[in-house]
DOZADO-167116 format. One line per 3 residues: number of its first residue (from 1); their letters; for each residue x, y, z of C-alpha. Coordinates in nm, 3 decimals. Each point is the difference from the previous one (the first is absolute). Layout:
<pazas>
NUM	A	X:Y:Z ~ ...
</pazas>
This chain:
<pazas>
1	XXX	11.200:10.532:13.180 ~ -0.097:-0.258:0.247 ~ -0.328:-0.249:-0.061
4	XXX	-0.304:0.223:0.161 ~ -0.288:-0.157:0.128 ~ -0.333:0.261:0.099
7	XXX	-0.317:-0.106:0.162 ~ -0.286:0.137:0.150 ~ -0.351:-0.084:0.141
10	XXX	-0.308:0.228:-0.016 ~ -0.051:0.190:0.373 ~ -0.394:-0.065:0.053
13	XXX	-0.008:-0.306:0.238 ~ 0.200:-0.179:0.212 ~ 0.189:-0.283:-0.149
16	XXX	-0.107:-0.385:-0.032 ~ 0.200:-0.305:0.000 ~ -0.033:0.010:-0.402
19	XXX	0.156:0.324:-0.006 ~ 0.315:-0.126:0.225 ~ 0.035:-0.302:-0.197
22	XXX	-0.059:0.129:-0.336 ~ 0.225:0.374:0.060 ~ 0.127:0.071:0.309
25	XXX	0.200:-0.296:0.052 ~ 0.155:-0.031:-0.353 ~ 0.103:0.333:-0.011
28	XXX	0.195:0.004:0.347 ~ 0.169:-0.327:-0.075 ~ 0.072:0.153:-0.339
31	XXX	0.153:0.294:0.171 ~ 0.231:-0.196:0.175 ~ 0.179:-0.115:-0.300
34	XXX	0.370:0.100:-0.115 ~ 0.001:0.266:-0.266 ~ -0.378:0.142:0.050
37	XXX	-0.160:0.286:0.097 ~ -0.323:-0.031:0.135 ~ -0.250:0.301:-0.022
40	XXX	-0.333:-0.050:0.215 ~ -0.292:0.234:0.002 ~ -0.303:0.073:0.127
43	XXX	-0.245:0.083:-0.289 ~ -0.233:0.212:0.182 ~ -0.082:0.242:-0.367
46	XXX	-0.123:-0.360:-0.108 ~ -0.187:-0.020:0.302 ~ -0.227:0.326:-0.157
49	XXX	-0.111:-0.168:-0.264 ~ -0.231:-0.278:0.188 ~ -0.009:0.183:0.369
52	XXX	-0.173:0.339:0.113 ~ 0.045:-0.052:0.400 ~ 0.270:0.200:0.090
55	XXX	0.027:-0.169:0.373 ~ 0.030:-0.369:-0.195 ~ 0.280:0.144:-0.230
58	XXX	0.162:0.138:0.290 ~ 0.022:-0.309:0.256 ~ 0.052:-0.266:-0.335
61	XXX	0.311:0.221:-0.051 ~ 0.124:-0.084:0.355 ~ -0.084:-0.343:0.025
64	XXX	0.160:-0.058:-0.356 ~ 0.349:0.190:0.115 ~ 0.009:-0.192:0.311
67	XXX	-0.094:-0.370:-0.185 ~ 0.300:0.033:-0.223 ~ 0.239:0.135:0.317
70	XXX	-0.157:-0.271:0.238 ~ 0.077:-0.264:-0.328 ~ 0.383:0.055:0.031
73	XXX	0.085:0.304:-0.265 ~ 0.305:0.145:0.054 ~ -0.012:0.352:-0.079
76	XXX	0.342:0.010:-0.005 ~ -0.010:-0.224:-0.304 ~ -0.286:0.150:-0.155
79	XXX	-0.214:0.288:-0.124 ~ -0.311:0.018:0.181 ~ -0.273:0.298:-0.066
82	XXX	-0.306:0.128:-0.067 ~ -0.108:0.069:-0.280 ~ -0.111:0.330:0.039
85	XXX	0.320:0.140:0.176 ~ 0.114:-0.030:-0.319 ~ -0.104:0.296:-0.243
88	XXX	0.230:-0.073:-0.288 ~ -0.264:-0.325:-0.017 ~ -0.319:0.193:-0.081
91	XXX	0.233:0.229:-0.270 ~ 0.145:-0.254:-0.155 ~ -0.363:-0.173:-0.040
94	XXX	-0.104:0.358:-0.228 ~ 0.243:-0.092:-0.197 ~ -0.001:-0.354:-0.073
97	XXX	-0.372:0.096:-0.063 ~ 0.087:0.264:-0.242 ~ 0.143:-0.309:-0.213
100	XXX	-0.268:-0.259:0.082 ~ -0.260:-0.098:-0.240 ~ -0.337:-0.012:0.059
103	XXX	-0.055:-0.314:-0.138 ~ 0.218:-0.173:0.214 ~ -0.173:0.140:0.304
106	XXX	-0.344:-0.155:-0.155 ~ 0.158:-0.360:0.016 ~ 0.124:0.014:0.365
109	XXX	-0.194:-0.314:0.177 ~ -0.140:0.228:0.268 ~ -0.140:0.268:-0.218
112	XXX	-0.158:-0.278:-0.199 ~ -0.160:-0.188:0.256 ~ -0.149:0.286:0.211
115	XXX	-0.126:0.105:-0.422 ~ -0.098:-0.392:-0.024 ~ -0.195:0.043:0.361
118	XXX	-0.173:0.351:-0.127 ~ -0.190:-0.186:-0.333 ~ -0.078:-0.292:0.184
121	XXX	-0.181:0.189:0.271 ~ -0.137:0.198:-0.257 ~ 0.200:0.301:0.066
124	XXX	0.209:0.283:-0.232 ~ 0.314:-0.196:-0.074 ~ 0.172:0.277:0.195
127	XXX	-0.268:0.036:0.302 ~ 0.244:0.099:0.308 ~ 0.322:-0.100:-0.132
130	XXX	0.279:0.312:0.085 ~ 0.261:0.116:-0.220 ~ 0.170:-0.126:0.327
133	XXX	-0.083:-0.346:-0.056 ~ 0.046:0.030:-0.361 ~ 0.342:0.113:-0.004
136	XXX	0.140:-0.160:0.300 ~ 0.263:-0.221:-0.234 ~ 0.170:0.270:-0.086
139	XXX	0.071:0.146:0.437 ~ 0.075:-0.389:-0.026 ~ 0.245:0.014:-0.316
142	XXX	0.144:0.354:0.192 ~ 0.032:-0.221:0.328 ~ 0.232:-0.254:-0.174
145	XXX	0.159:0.207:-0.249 ~ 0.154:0.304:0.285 ~ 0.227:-0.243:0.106
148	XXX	0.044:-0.176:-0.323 ~ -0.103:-0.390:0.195 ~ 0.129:-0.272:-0.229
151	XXX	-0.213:-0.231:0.165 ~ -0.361:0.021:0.195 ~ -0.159:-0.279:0.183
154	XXX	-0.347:-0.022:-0.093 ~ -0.276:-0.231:-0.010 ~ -0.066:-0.121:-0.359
157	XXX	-0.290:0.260:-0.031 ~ 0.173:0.291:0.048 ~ 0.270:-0.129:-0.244
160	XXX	-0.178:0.196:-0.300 ~ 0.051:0.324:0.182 ~ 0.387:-0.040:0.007
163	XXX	-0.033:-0.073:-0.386 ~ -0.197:0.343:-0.016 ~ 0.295:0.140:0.209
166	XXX	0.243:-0.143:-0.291 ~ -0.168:0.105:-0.239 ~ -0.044:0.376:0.120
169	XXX	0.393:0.016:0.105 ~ 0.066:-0.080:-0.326 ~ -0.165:0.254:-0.146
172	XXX	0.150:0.208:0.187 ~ 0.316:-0.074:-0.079 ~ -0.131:-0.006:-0.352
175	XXX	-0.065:0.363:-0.044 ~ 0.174:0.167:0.258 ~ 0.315:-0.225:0.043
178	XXX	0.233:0.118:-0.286 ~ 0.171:-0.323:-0.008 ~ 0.022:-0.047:0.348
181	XXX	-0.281:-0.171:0.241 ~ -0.127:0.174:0.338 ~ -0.140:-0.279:0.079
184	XXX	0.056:-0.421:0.020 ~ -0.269:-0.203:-0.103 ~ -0.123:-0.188:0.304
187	XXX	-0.082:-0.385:0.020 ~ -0.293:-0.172:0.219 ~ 0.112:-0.248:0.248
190	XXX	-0.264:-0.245:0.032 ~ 0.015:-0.248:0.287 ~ -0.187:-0.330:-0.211
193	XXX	-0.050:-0.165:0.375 ~ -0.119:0.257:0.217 ~ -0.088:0.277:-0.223
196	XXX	-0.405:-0.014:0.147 ~ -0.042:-0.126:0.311 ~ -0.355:-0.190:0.007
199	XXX	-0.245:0.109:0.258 ~ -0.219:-0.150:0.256 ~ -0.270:-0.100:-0.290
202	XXX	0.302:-0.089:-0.228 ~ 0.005:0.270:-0.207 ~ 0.237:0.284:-0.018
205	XXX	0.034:0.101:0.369 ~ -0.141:0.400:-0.067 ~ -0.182:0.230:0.267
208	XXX	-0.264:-0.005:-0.264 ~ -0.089:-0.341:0.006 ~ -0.048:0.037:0.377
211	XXX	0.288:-0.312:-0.009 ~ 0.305:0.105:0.210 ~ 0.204:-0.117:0.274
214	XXX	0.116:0.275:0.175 ~ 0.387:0.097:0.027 ~ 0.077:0.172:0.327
217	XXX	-0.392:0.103:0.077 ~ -0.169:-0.131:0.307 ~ 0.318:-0.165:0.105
220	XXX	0.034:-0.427:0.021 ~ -0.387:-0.036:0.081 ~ -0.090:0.148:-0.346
223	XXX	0.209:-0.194:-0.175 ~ -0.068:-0.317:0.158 ~ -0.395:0.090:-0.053
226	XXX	0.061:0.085:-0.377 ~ 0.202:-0.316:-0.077 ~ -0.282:-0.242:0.186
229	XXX	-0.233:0.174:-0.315 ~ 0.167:-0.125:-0.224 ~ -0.200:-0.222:-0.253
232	XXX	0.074:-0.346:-0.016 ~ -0.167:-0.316:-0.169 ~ -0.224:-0.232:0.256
235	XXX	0.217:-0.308:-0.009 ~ 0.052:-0.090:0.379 ~ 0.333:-0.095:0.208
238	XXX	0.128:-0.318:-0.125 ~ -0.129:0.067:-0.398 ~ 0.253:0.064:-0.236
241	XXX	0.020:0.402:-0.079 ~ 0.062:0.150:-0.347 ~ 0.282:0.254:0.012
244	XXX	-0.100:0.141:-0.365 ~ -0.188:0.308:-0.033 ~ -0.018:0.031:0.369
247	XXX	0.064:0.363:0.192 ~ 0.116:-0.095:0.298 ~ 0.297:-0.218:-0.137
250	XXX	0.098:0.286:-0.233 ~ 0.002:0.239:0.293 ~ 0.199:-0.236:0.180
253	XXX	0.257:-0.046:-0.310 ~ 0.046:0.370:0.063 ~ 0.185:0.000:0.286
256	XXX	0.150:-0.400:0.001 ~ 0.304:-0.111:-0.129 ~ -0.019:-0.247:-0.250
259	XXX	0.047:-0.281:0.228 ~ -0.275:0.114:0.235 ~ -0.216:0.032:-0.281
262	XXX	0.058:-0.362:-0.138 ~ -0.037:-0.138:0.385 ~ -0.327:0.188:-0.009
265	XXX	-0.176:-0.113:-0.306 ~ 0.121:-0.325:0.087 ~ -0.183:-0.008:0.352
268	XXX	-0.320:0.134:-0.151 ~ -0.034:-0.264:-0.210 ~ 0.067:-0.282:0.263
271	XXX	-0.315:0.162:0.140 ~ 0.129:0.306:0.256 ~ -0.303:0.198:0.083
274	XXX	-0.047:0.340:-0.099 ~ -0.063:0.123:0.318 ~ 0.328:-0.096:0.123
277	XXX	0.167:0.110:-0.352 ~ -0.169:0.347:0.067 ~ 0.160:0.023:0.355
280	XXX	0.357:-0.110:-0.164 ~ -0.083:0.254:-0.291 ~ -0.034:0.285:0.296
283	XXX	0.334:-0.163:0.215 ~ 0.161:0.043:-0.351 ~ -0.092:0.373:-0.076
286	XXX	-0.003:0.107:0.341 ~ 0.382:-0.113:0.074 ~ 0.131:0.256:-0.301
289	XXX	-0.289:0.243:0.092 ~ -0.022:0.046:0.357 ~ 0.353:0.161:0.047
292	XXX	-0.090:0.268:-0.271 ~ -0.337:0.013:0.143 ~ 0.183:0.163:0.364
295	XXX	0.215:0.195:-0.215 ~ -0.318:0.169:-0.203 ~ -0.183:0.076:0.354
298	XXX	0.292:0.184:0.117 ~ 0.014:0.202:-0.324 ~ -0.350:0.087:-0.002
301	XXX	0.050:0.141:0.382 ~ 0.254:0.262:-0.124 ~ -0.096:0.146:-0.340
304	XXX	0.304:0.237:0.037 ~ 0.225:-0.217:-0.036 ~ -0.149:-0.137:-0.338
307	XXX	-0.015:0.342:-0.134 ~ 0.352:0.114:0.090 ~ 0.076:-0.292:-0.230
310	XXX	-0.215:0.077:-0.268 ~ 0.109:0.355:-0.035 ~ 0.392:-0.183:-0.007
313	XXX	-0.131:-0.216:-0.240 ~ -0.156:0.292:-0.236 ~ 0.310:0.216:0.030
316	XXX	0.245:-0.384:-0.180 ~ -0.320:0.025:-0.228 ~ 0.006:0.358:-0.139
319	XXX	0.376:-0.017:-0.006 ~ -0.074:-0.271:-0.289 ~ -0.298:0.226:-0.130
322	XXX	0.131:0.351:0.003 ~ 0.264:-0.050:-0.231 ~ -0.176:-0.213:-0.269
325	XXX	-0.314:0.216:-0.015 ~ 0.232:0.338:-0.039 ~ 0.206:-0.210:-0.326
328	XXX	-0.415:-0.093:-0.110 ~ -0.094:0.354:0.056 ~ 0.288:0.134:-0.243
331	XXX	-0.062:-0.311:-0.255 ~ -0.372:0.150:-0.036 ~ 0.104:0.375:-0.025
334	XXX	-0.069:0.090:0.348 ~ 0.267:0.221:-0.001 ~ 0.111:0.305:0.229
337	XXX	0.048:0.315:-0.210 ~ 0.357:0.100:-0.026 ~ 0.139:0.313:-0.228
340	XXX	0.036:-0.039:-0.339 ~ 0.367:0.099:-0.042 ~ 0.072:-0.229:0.275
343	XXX	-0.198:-0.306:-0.186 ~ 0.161:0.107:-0.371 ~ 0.289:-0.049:0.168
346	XXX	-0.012:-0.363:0.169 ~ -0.224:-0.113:-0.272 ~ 0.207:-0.339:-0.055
349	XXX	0.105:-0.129:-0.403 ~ -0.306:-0.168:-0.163 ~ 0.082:-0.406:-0.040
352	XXX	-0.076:-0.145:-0.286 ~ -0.337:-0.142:-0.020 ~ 0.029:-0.409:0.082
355	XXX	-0.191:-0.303:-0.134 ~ -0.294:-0.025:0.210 ~ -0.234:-0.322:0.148
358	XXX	-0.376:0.036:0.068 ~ -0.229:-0.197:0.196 ~ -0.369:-0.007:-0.085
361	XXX	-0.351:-0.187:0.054 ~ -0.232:-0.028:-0.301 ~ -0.361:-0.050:0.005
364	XXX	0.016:-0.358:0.008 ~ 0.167:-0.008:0.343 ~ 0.352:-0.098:-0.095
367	XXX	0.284:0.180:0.075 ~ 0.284:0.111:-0.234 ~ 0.291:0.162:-0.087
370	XXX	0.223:0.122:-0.302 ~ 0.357:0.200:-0.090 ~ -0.010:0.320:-0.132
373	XXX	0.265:0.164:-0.158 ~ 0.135:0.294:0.067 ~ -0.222:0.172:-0.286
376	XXX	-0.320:-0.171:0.098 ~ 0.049:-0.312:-0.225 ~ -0.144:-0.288:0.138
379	XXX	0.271:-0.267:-0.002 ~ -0.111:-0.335:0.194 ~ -0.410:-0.064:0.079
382	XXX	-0.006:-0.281:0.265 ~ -0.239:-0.253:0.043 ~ -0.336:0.038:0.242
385	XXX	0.084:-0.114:0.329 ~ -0.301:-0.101:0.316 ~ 0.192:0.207:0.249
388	XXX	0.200:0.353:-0.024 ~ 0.281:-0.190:0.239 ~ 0.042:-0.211:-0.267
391	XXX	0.093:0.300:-0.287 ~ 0.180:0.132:0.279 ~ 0.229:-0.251:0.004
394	XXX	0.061:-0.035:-0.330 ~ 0.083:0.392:-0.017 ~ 0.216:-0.012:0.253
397	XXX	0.187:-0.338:-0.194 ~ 0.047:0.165:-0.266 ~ 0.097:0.341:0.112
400	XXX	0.271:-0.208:0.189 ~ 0.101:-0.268:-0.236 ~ -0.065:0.174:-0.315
403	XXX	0.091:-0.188:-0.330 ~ 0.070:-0.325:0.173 ~ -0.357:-0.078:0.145
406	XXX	-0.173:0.187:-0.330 ~ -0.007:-0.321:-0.237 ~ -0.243:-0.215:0.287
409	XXX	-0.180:0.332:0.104 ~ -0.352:-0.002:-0.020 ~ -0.021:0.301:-0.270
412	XXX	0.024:0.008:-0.373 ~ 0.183:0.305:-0.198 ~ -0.221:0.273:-0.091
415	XXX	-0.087:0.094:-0.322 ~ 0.306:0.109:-0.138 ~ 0.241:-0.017:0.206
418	XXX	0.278:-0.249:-0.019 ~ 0.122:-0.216:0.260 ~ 0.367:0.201:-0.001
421	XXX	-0.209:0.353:0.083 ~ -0.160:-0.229:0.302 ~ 0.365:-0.116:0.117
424	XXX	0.107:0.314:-0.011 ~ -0.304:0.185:0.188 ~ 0.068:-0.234:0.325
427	XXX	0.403:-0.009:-0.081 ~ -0.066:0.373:0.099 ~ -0.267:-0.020:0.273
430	XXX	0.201:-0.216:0.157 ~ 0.348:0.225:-0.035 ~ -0.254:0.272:0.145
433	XXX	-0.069:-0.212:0.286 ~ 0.391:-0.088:0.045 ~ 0.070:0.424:0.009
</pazas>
């Protein structure tokens, strides 16, 4: 299978310079490369959760569809779609649900900080928080896990809801799997430069904080107007600037080369004035924006043509979908009825029951795993480990490597069991694997 990469962006504003640096951007270039495919999508079920203004839904979906066309994808290249012209999505979500604890919902960072936000205003813990808003991680896990993405650019806090998606596919693949996995366990790609673009106050640039610059909205006047905002220190042309900590040379950084950004830092501190490093900030943005900018305009003046590429792009998607929810449909016992003679009859030869791995958490937060045998014996308890990726990859070691990686694995023998019933557990996993 090739290397997937899948993102998407919540449809209930228009998109911010933060959002283009930080998603957009990253994804198309990744999208480009030799050997991926690149699914996009609109995530306008997300967009339930926080919105309730049908109209806003409806025109953030168009100017989302034609930012990303206007940025350069090639939907020739790539999979772009809604979300919700998708319906194996929401079905898939029941049943990744169906498998999902509670508990981990109750740690998810945005349950607990709207629950955090209730107490300290004196509110029920649970005062207007949906089921929507609750659950969300696992449309999210469902979002990465249809189209089994090895890799998802995020910012580094959404990066514990593609652990959550881990953990649920494995699960999965756990109880339903029968020694084979539906799904592949997806990995966050984390951008350490530009992951969070810093707003006009220098903090994260967020609609919330009232902070943006503008992308493609009120053309090369607004974003002229939203760059002169931002904050700067008082030190006057000729004074030596500090470049640490400061906004407006991280924004810049975003779209230099490394050379500009040297030449840059270098000029502020022989005393360039910020004015003039504001109006060189807007030169700089403006020259890679402005073309798009035309391109976006023209978009927005035909909807048509965007949807006639949507509805393309959700026909590639379900042809990914369709066939991987019908295989998770039969895993689960959704079954259609056939006659009894006729299943007697093509009821295959039972196999003989195979050593088995499982992958847990305990209450103290650590993950595990250990090999069963085929009669239930536990034969091998590993070690705790600070991140299910982590047992992962020791599974998957040993499952592949068997005897030869067990003497520096991170697992001790069971009680007992011997370390030749251990050999010979993965000596046969791994000839299961091979057939």
């Amino acid at each position: 299978m090739p290397q997937r990469v899948l993102t998407g962006i919540t449809t209930t504003g228009t998109l911010h310079l933060g959002n283009y640096v930080g998603a957009v951007r990253p994804c198309i270039v990744a999208s480009r490369e030799p050997g991926v495919e690149s699914f996009f999508f609109m995530a306008d079920y997300h967009a339930l959760i926080k919105c309730d203004d049908p109209e806003r839904i409806e025109r953030s979906r168009l100017q989302i569809a034609a930012t990303w066309l206007a940025a350069g994808l090639d939907t020739e290249r790539a999979v772009f779609y809604r979300q919700s012209d998708v319906p194996e999505i929401p079905e898939l979500t029941w049943l990744l649900t169906c498998v999902t604890s509670k508990g981990q919902m109750n740690r998810a960072h945005a349950y607990k900080a709207s629950v955090d936000a209730n107490l300290a205003a004196g509110e029920d813990a649970d005062a207007n928080i949906s089921m929507g808003l609750y659950s969300y991680p696992i449309l999210m896990a469902a979002d990465i896990l249809m189209f089994n993405a090895h890799r998802v650019p995020v910012g580094k806090d959404q990066v514990q809801h593609i652990e959550m998606a881990r953990d649920v596919a494995q699960r999965f693949n756990h109880l339903f799997g029968q020694g084979r996995d539906f799904f592949v366990l997806p990995e966050a790609q984390v951008d350490a430069e530009m992951e969070l673009l810093p707003g006009l106050d220098g903090r994260k640039m967020s609609k919330s904080y009232d902070n943006v610059i503008p992308l493609f909205d009120g053309g090369a006047t607004a974003l002229r107007e939203a760059i002169a905002r931002i904050v700067t220190d008082s030190r006057l042309p000729g004074e030596p600037k500090d470049t640490e900590g400061s906004a407006l040379v991280t924004i810049y950084d975003a779209f230099a080369a490394p050379a500009q950004r040297a030449a840059f830092r270098d000029e502020l501190r022989a005393g360039l004035g910020w004015g003039d490093a504001k109006r060189r900030l807007f030169d700089l943005i403006d020259a890679e924006i402005g073309p798009m900018r035309a391109r976006y305009e023209a978009l927005m003046a035909h909807p048509e043509r965007i949807e006639q590429t949507l509805q393309e792009g959700a026909a590639k998607a379900r042809s990914f979908a369709a066939p991987l929810l019908a295989r998770l449909r039969e895993a689960v016992g959704l079954r259609r009825f056939q006659p009894l003679a006729a299943v007697a009859s093509e009821t295959p030869k039972s196999r003989p029951a195979l050593p088995v791995f499982k992958q847990y958490r305990e209450a103290d937060g650590r993950f595990y795993f250990k090999l069963n045998a085929p009669d239930g014996r536990a034969l091998l308890q590993s070690q705790g480990f600070d991140a299910g990726r982590e047992a992962g990859e020791w599974v998957k070691r040993l499952k592949a490597e068997g005897e030869s990686v067990l003497a520096h694995a991170p697992v001790s023998l069971a009680d007992g069991a011997t370390v030749a019933e251990a050999a010979e557990a993965l000596a046969t996993l791994r000839a299961a694997e091979a057939g």
